[in-house]
Structure formats: structure tokens, C-alpha cells
N, C-alpha and C positions, 0 to 999 in steps of 0.2 A: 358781149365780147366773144368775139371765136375764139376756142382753145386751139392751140396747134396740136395736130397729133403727134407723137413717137413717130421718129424718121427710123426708117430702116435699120440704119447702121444704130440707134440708141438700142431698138428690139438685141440686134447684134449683140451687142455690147455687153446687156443684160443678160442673155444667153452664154458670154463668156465669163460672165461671174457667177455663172449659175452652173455647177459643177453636175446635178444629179439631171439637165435636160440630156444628159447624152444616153441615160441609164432607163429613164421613163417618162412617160406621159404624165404629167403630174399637176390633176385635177383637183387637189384637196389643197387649196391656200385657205381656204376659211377654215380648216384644219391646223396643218401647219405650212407655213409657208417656204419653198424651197429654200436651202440654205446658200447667203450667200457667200464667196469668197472673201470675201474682204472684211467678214463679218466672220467667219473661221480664222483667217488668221488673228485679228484683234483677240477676238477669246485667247485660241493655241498661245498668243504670246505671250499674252498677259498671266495665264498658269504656267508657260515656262520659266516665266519672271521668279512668278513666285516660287516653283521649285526649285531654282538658284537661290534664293534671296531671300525668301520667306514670306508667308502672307502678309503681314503688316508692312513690312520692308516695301514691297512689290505695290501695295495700295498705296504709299506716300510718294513714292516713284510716280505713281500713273494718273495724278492729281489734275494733272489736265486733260486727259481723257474722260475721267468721273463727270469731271465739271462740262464739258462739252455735251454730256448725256442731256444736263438742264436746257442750255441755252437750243439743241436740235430739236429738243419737244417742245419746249416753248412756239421755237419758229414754225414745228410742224402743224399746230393747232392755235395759233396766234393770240398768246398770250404771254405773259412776262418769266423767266427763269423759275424766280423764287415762290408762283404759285404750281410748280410740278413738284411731284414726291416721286421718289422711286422705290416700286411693290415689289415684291417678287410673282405674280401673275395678278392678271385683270380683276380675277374673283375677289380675292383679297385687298386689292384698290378699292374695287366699288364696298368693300363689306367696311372698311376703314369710314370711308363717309360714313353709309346708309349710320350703322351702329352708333353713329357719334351724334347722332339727330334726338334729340331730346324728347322722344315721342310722351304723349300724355295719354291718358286715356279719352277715348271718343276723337282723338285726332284722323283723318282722314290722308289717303294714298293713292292715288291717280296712277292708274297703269292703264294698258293695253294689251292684246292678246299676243302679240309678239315677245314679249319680258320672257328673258330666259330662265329656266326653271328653279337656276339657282335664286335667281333674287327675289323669285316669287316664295319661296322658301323663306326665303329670309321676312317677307312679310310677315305670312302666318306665324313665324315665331314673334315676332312682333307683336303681333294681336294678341296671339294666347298671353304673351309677356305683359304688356301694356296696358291693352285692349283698344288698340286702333282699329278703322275700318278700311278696309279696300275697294276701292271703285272701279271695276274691270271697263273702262268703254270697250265696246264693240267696234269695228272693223268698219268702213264706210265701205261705197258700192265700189270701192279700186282696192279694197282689201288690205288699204289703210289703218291707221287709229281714225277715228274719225272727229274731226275736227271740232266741230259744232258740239256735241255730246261734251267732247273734253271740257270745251268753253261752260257749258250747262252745269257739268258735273262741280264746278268750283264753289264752294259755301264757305263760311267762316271757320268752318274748322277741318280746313284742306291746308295739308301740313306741308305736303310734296308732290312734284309728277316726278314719276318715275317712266322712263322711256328707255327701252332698248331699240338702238337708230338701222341696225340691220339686222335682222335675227341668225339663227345659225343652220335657221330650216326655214328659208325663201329667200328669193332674189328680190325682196318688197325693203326700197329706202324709204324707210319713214320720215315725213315729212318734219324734221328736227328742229328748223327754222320758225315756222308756222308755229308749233306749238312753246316753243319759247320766246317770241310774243303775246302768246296768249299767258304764259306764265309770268311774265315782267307784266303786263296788262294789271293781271292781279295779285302782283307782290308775293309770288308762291315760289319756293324755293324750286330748280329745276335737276334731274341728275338724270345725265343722260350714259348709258353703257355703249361705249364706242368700241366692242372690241373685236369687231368684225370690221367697223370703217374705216378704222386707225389702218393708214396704209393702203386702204383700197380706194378712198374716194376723198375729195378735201376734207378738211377741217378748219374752221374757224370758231372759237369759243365765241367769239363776241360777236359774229356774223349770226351764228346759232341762239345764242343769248340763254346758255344752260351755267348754272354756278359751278357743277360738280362732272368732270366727265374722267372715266377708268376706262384703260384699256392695256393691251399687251403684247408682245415683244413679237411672240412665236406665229402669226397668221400674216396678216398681211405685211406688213412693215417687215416680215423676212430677219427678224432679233434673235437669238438665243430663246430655248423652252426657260423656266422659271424667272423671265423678267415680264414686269408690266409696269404703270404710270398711273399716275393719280392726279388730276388735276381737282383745286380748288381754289376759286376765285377770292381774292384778298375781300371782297363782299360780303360774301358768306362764310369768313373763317369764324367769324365770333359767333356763328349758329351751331358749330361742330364740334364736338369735344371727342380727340380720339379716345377710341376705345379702350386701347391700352397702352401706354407709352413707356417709353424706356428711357436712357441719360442722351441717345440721341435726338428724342423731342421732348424733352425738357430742356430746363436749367434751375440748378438744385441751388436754393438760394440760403437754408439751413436745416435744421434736423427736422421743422414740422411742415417748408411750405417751399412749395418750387413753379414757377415758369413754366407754359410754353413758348418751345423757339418762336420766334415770329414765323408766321406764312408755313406752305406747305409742309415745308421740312417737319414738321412737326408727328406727321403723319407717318415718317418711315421708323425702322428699328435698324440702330448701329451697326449689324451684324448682317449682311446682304451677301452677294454673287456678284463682285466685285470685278471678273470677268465677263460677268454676262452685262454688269451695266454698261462696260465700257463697248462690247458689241452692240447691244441697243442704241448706243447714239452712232456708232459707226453706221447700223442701219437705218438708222433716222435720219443721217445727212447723206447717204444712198441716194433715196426716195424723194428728197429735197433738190439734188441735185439735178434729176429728171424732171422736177414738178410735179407739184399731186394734181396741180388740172391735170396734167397730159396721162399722168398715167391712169386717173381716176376715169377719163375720158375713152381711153384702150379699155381697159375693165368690163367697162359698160358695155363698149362698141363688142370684144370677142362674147361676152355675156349674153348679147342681143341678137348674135349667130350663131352660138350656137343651139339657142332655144329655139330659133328658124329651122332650124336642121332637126332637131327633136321632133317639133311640130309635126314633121314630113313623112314620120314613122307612125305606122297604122295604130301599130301596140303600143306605141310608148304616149305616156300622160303626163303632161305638164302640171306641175301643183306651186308654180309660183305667182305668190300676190301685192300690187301694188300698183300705182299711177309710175311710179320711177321703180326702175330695175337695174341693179347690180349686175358683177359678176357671178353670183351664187346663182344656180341652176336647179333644181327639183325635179324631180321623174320618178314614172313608177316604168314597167313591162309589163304587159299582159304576160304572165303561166308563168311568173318568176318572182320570187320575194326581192325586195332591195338588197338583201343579202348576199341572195346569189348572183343579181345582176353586182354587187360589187365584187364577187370572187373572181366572174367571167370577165369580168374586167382588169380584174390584177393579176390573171393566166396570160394576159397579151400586154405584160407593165405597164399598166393604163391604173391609174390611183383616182379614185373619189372616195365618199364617205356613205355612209349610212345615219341618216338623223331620224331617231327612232322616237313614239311617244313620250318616252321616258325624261326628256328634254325640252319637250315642247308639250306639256298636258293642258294648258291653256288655250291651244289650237288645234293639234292633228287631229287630237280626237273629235273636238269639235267639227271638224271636216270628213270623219269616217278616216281616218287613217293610222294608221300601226307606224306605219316606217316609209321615209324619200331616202333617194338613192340622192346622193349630193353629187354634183359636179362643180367644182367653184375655180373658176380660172385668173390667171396676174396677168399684167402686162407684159412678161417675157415668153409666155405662151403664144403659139402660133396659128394661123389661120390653117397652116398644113396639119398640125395636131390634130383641129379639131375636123377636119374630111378625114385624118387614119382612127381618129375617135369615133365617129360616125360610122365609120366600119365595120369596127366591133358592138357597139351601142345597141347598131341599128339591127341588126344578125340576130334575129328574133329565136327564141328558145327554142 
């Protein structure tokens, strides 16, 4: 099927809800993503409510905005209301599952070199806790997870794949699809970390065929900082035990034994950002409303020129990996750390990031690398951007 792309006037459109393009270049959405208006006012209101009225007051008023939060993520990743939770960021999404997985000892864990540092993290303490094993596959010849290996790697006592679908240091989409078939194949639980493609590129849970996918508010989907999502498929609820619950994922049935709620809810705590959930779905039906083909389809398309244009430049090195490429961009400069080329870039309002080893220890190094200069572009970004980006970029040290 052809996607249509973003007509003109939608770019427009998006630009005029987009309050900080008149201020800067703003190449950091796998950072945080610009903020939108409609998602500032929703917040602004909803705490001026409450300053009127009080915070309880103000959350039983806004009950249908709460509720809207479910039903937007649902549609945005094509799955039912009541298997989303609401996190307050992605890290703590994904850590609600992984923690709730009843690991044994000698159980095994399927990763790749992409997995972000946090939850590589959270392995090892695993291990030393449990004594699980980790199975790092290797990268295929497109810089990939590599497919074949993952399929090999599966034994009777592989507990989990764990997959991050876009890292936070390459413009490499991992093939998310592919390997959860291979996971339904052999009945292995799958949790995938969206929290770079939530927003930048479709989503379908069941297209995907992963049980457990976290992701968050503030990068692509353009949400308030301290929201994220939790998805957990009615399948694999009875393999998860949260970690710690409160009377919002319970139900206290006497003084020695209590319930959990059904379904996801289970997984949040009563006491949330009640503001910010209700911007989250405001930005959730944003991005809905434009389509994640189309927009995911612009993403790709500015993504794919302006690594053309990188290219072009003698000194500048490309360090992104994969058969499919995102928005997210990689670079180094010849005679200049990512550092500075991120400072020489924020002297002319031009914003990317710096993704340093420290984030990525299962790859950069691997690669000889210390630190990539990030550029990571949305769909309200412009093709003019990135020729006055190129500009500066390219304006060798």
C-alpha cells in the first residue's frame, strides 16, 4: 500500500502548533520532542483547575480526559484500552514489567547490542540477584540484531527477548516484526522498549506480536517530561507480578489477602501527573490525527536527506546502522569532539544531542567510539532547516 505523504499545509499546520520552530532549529526529538500547543494548554489548564479547585477536585472534573489518555494509546499501538498503564516515564514502564518476571536461576535473556544501557542494567542485576544468563546476539551484515543467531540462540531455558526497536544512538529500526515471530514461533515471552518509536514510526502490538512494549510521553509523541505507557498484553498478564503495588493495583479483600485489578491497571500507582496524563493523550490524538504512516513516512523521508547531505561533507562521518533508518542521524567532524560540534551548533539555535558511551556500552565501544553527535528530526521539521543546518554542520572547524 502507498502511504500518502504530509501535504503542505498539514507541515503548516504542525509548525503552527509548534511554538518553539520560530526560536530554533530543533534537531533533538529523540531527546525531547518540541512542545506542542495543544498539549501546553491541556497541561496550563488542567493545573489552573487545580489551583482553583484543588487537586482531587480538578482530577474528578477531568475524568474524561484521564480516560481519553487509554483509549489514544490503545489506538496508537493497536491494542485494547484496558491493556495500557500509565508510568510516569518509559524507564520505569519497561522496569514494572521486566521486575515482575519471575526469573529463576539459569534462566536465559535474548538481547542485542542496541538495548539501552538502562535495561542492560537492569539484566546484570538480575543475574547477580537470580542468576540468570544473557545472550548478547550480534548485529547482522546491515547492523541489525541478526536474525538467524536470535532464532539459534533459543533453548529451554530462554525466559525472554528483550529488544530495544530504535536505539537512542542510530538511526537502525530493528526489525521488531521479524523477531516476534520468531518469539511466538517458540512460545518465549517478547518485551519490546518503544521509546524512541512511539511517535516517530507506526505501531502495531499485534502486527509486531511483542507481549510487553514501554514507552514515553516527552520524545516523539511531543507529551509532557514525566509521562510514559506501559503496555501489557491480556496473554501475558498472568506471567507478571508487579513489582510493587499499591490500593491502585490492588483490591483489598481482608486484613491477610488482596487482588489484583484485572488487566494493565494493575501496574500504575494512584498518585500520578495528572496533568501530564491528560497532555499525553492530547498528544496521542495529535499524531493520530495526522497518521503515524504519514508521519512515520516524513521522518524517514527528512532522515534519509539529511544523511545525504552529511554524506557530502569530507570531514563529517556517518556512524548510523541498519537495513531500515529512522529519523535519528549519527556523526562525528573531523578536529572536533561531538561536544563541540554540539556547542557550534547551539551558537547558531540549531539543537541535537550528544549520545555518549555511557549509554550505549554494548555498542560504541564496540565500534571505537566515545561519543555521536545526534541529530534526530519530526515531521514539522523542514527541508529549508535542514540546507540552513547544513550550513553550519557543514562549516568544518
Amino acid at each position: 500500500m502507498i502511504v500518502p505523504s504530509l501535504s503542505e499545509r498539514d507541515i503548516s499546520t504542525m509548525r503552527e502548533d509548534t511554538p518553539g520552530v520560530s526560536q530554533r532549529i530543533h534537531f533533538n526529538n529523540a531527546g525531547t520532542g518540541l512542545a506542542l500547543a495543544p498539549v501546553l494548554d491541556a497541561v496550563k489548564n488542567h493545573l489552573d483547575l487545580e489551583a482553583r479547585i484543588g487537586g482531587y477536585e480538578a482530577a474528578a472534573a477531568a475524568q474524561s480526559g484521564l480516560d481519553a489518555f487509554y483509549t489514544g494509546l490503545a489506538a496508537l499501538i493497536g491494542c485494547r484500552p484496558h491493556e495500557i498503564a500509565y508510568v510516569e516515564n518509559a524507564t520505569r514502564a519497561w522496569d514494572m514489567a521486566f521486575y515482575g518476571i519471575d526469573f529463576r536461576e539459569g534462566d536465559r535473556i535474548i538481547t542485542g547490542r542496541a538495548e539501552y544501557v538502562s535495561n542492560y542494567v537492569a539484566f546484570l542485576q538480575m543475574k547477580a540477584r537470580k542468576g540468570i544468563e544473557i545472550d548478547l546476539i550480534e548485529d547482522d551484515e546491515h547492523g541489525q540484531i541478526d536474525l538467524t543467531a536470535l532464532q539459534a540462540a533459543i533453548g529451554p531455558k530462554t525466559r525472554l527477548i528483550a529488544l530495544t526497536h530504535i536505539p537512542t544512538f542510530s538511526g537502525l529500526i530493528n526489525p521488531a516484526e521479524e523477531v516476534g515471530a520468531i518469539a511466538a514461533k517458540a512460545a518465549v515471552l517478547y518485551l519490546l522498549d518503544a521509546c524512541q518509536s512511539a511517535g516517530q514510526i507506526p505501531l502495531n502490538v499485534a502486527e509486531i506480536g511483542c507481549h510487553i512494549l514501554s514507552g514515553t510521553g516527552r520524545k516523539y509523541l511531543r507529551g509532557p517530561r514525566g509521562t510514559g505507557f506501559l503496555y501489557v498484553s491480556d496473554a501475558a498478564l498472568d506471567q507478571i507480578e508487579p513489582p510493587f503495588v499499591d490500593l491502585q493495583a490492588t483490591k483489598w479483600l481482608d486484613e491477610n489477602t488482596y487482588d489484583l485489578v484485572p488487566h494493565a491497571k494493575r501496574f500504575e500507582n494512584w498518585e500520578r501527573y495528572v496533568a501530564g496524563q491528560i497532555g499525553l493523550g492530547v498528544a496521542t490524538r495529535y499524531a493520530i490525527g495526522f497518521g503515524m504512516d504519514r508521519i512515520g513516512k516524513r521522518v524517514c523521508e527528512l532522515g534519509a536527506q539529511l544523511r545525504a547531505e552529511l554524506s557530502k561533507v569530507s570531514k563529517v562521518t556517518l556512524h548510523d546502522k541498519g537495513k531500515n533508518k529512522g529519523g535519528i542521524v549519527t556523526f562525528t567532524v573531523d578536529g572536533e569532539t561531538p561536544a563541540q560540534t554540539q556547542q557550534r551548533l547551539s551558537a547558531h539555535n540549531m539543537n541535537v544531542s550528544v549520545s555518549s558511551a555511557s549509554s550505549a556500552r554494548i555498542d560504541l565501544p564496540a565500534r571505537g567510539l566515545d561519543a555521536l553527535v545526534r541529530a534526530s528530526v519530526h515531521a514539522f521539521n523542514t527541508e529549508d532547516e535542514i540546507t540552513r543546518f547544513m550550513k553550519t554542520a557543514g562549516t568544518l572547524p
